[in-house]
C-alpha positions in Angstrom: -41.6 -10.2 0.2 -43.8 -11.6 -2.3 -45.4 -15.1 -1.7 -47.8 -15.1 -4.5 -48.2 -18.7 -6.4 -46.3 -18.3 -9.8 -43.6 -15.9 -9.0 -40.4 -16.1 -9.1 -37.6 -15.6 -6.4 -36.8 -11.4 -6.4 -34.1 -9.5 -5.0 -36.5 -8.4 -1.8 -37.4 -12.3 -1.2 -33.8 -13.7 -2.0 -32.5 -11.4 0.9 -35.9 -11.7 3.6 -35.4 -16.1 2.6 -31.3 -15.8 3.1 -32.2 -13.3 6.6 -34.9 -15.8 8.0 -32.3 -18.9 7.1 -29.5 -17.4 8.7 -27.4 -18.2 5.6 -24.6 -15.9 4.7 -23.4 -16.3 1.2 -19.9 -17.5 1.1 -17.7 -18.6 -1.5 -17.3 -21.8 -0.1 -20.6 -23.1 -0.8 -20.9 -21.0 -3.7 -24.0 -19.0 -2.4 -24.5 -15.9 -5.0 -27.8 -16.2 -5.8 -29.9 -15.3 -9.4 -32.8 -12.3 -8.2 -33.7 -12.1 -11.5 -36.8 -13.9 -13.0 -36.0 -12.7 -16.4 -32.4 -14.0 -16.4 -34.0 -17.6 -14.9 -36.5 -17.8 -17.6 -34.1 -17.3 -20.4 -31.6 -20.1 -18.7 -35.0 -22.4 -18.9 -35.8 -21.8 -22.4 -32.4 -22.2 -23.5 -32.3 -25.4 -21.9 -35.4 -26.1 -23.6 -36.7 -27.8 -21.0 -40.3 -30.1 -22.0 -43.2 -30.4 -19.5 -43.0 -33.9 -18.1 -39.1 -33.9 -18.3 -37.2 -35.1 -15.7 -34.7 -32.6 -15.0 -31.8 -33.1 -12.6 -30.1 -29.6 -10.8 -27.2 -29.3 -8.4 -26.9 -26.6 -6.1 -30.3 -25.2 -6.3 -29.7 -22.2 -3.0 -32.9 -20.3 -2.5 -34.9 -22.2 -5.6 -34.1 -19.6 -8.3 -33.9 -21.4 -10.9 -35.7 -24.6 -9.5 -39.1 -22.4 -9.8 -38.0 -21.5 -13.2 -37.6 -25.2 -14.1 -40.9 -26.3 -12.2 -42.9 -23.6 -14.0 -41.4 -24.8 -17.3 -43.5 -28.5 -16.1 -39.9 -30.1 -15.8 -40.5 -33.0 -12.8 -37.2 -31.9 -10.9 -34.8 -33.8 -8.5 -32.7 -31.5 -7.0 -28.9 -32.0 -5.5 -28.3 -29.7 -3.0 -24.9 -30.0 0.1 -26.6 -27.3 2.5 -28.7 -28.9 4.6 -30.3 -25.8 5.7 -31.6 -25.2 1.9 -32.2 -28.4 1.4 -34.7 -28.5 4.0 -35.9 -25.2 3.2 -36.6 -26.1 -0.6 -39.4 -28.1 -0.6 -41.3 -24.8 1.5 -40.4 -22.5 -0.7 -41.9 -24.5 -3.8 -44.8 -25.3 -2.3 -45.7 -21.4 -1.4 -44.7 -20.3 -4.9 -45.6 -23.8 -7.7 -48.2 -25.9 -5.1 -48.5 -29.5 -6.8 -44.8 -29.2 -8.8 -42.6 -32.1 -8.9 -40.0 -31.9 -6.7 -37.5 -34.4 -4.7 -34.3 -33.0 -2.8 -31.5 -34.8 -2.6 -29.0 -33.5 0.4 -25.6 -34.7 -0.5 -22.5 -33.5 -2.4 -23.3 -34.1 -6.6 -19.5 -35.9 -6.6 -20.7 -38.4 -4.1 -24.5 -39.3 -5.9 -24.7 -42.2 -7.4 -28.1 -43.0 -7.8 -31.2 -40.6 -8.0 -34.7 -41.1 -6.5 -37.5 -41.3 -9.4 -37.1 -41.6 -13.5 -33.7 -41.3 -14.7 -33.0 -37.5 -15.4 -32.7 -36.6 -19.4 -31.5 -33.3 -18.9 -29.0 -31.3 -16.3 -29.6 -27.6 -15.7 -27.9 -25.8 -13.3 -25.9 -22.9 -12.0 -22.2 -25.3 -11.2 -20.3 -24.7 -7.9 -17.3 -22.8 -10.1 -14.6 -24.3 -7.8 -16.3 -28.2 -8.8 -17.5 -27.2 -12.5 -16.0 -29.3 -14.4 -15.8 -32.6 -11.9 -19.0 -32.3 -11.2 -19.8 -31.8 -14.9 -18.0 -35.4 -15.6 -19.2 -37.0 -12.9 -22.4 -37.2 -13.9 -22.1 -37.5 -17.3 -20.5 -40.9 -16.5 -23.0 -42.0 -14.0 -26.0 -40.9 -15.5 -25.8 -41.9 -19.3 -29.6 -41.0 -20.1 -28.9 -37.5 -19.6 -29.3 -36.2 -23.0 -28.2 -32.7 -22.5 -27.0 -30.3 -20.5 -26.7 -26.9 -19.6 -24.8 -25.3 -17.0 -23.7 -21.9 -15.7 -19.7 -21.7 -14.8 -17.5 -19.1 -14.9 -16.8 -17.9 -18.0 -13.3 -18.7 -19.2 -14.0 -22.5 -17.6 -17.2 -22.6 -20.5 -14.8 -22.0 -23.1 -12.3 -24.3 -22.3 -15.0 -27.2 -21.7 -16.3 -25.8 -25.3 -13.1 -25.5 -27.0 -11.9 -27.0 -29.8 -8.5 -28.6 -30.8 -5.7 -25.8 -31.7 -7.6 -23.6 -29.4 -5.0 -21.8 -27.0 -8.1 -22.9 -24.3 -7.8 -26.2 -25.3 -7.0 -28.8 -22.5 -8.2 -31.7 -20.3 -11.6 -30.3 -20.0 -12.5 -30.2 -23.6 -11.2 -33.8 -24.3 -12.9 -35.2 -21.7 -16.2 -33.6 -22.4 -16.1 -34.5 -25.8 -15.7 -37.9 -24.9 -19.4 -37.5 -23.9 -21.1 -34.5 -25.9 -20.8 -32.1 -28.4 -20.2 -28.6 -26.3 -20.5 -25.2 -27.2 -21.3 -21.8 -25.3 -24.6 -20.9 -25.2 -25.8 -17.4 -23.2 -23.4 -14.9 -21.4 -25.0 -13.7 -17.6 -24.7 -10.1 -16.2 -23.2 -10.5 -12.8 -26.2 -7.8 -11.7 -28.7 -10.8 -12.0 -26.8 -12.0 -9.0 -26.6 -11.3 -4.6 -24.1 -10.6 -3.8 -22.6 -9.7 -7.3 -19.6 -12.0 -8.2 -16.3 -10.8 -9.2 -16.2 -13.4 -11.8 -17.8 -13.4 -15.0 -20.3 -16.4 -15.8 -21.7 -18.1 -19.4 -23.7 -20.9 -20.0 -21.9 -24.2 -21.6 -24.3 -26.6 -23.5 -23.8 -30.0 -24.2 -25.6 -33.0 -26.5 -25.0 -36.3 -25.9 -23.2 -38.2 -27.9 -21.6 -41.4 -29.1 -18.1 -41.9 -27.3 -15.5 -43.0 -30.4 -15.3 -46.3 -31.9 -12.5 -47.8 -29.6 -10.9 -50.9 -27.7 -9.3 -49.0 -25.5 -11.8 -48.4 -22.3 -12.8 -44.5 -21.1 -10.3 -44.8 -18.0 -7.3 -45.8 -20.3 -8.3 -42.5 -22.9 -8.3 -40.2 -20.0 -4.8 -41.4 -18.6 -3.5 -40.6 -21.9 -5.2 -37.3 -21.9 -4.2 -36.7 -18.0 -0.7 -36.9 -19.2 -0.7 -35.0 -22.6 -1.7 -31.8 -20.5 0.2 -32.6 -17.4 2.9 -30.2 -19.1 1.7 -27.9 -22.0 4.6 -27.4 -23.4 6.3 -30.7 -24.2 5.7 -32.7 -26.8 3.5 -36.0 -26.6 6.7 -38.0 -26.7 8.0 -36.0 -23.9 4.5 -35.8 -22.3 4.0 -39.2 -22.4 6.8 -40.9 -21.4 6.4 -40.4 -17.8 3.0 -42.6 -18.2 4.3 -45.1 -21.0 7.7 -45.8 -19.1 10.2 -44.2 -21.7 10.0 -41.9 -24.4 11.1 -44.9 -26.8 8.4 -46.6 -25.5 6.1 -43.0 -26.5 7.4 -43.0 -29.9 6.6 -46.5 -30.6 3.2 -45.9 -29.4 2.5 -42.7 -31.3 3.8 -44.1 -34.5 1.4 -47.0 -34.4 -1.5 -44.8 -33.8 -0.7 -42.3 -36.6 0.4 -39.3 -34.6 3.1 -37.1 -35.0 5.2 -37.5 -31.6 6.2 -33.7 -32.0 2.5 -32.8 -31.8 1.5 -30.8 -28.3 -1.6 -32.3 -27.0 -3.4 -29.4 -27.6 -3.7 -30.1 -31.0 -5.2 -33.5 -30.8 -9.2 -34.6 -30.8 -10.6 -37.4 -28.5 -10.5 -39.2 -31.5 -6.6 -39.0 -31.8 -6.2 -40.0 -27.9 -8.7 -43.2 -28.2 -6.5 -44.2 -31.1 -3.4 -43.4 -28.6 -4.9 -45.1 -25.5 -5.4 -48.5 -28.1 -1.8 -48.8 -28.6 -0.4 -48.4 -24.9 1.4 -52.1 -24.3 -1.3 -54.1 -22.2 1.3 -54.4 -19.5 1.0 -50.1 -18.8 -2.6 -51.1 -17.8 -1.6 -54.0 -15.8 0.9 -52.5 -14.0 0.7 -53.5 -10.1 -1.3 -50.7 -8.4 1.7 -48.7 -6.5 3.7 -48.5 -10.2 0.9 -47.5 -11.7 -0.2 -45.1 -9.0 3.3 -43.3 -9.4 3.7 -43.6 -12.9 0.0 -41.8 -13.4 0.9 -39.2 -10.1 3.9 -38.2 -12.5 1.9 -37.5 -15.9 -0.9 -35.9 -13.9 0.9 -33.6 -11.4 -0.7 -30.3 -12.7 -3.5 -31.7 -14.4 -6.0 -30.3 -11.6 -5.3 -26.7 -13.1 -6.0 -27.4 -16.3 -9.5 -27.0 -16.2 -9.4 -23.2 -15.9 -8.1 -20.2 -14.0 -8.3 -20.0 -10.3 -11.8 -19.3 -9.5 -12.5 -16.7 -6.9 -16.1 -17.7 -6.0 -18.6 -20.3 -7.7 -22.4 -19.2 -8.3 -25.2 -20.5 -7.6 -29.0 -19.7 -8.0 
């Protein structure tokens, strides 16, 4: 083990750190963990991280790429649900980047609403697979001066969220990203840069923020409409959205005023196309009591949880 200022986290002092902690890595708190400093670094300078940049990460483990970050000059507040390496953090920064600018946040990323310091411009991190894309939203919504993003997931889950309309990937994920950012896939990672080595594949997914379209109709109405597009694949939006809208008469009405072929899958439509949507749902959809409109969006949604990818089979985590 290696405790010399400047380094990185290696494979001999990611196992002695895990050993001393007691922490066994388990899917369930996603703990495969980055060894290599090469692999870190590249992550960093495709995030293009600035010195002085306040850089937000979830799930930082061992400090992998927290090191990586803090040796790029980012000032980094760190989410982190193990208390055990959240408490363990702050040590193992101070042996290897004395001085950096850390804070540690214990708590899970969904349930953060507010962070300690400046507001964050920037996510990095390596995603809990099984929470990806949640997570990914989440704070994209609650933190609106984050100005970009990048994020390892597994790999099929960074094309969806990077997909584009007519893509056979194309779902729920993509829309509602796009709501926020431009996406696209940036770097693929070797599942050798990780301990224990995954059985998934991983990518990084970047994003830019953006300007939400020009709409009336609020971000919560858009994403019911989206909800229920996906719910089932294979119908059409008439048929897809009835379930939310009351009747597929109802559907067609709305679809005709907002320019959209009611034959059309969902899959073929932009955010753009399900803002315009979501602007001509009758107000009184929206103003349903809460138990109607509870059941009516349970039945548009029921599936709507898988879209975002294949089963996972482990997240990863630096």
């Amino acid at each position: 083990m290696t405790n010399t200022p400047g380094a990185l986290l290696g494979p001999a002092e990611i196992r002695d750190l895990a050993g001393r902690l007691g922490v066994r890595p388990t899917k369930t708190l996603g703990q495969n963990f980055v060894h290599d400093a090469g692999t870190v670094r590249k992550i960093v300078r495709a995030a293009a991280v600035r010195p002085g940049q306040r850089v937000v990460e979830v799930g930082p483990g061992l400090g992998s790429l927290t090191l990586g970050l803090l040796e790029a000059g980012a000032s980094v507040v760190a989410i982190e649900i193990d208390p055990v390496l959240a408490a363990e953090l702050p040590a193992t920064v101070r042996r290897h980047a004395p001085g950096a600018d850390l804070e540690v946040v214990l708590s899970d990323a969904l349930d953060v609403t507010e962070l300690p310091g400046a507001a964050p411009t920037a996510l990095v991190a390596n995603l809990p697979y099984n929470v990806a894309v949640p997570v990914l939203l989440t704070l994209l919504e609650r933190f609106p001066t984050l100005e970009s993003v990048l994020v390892m997931v597994q790999a099929e889950v960074a094309d969806r969220v990077a997909a584009a309309p007519g893509s056979k990937v194309y779902g729920v994920p993509s829309v509602k990203a796009a709501w926020y950012a431009r996406a696209w896939r940036s770097l693929t990672v070797s599942r050798n840069v990780f301990w224990p080595v995954p059985n998934v594949d991983s990518a990084l997914v970047a994003l830019e923020r953006r300007e939400p379209p020009a709409t009336t109709a609020t971000r919560e109405q858009v994403f019911a409409v989206v909800d229920a597009a996906f719910a089932q694949r294979r119908k059409t939006l008439r048929a897809a959205l009835s379930g939310l809208l009351g009747s597929g008469q109802v559907a067609q009405a709305v679809l005709d005023a907002a320019g959209v072929d009611p034959s059309a899958r969902g899959e073929t439509l932009d955010v753009g196309a399900f803002a315009r949507i979501a602007e001509h749902v009758p107000a009184a959809v929206w103003a349903a009591p809460p138990d109607r409109a509870a059941r009516q969006r349970r039945g548009a949604t029921a599936g709507a949880s898988a879209d975002p990818g294949p089963a996972s089979t482990g997240p990863v985590r630096a």
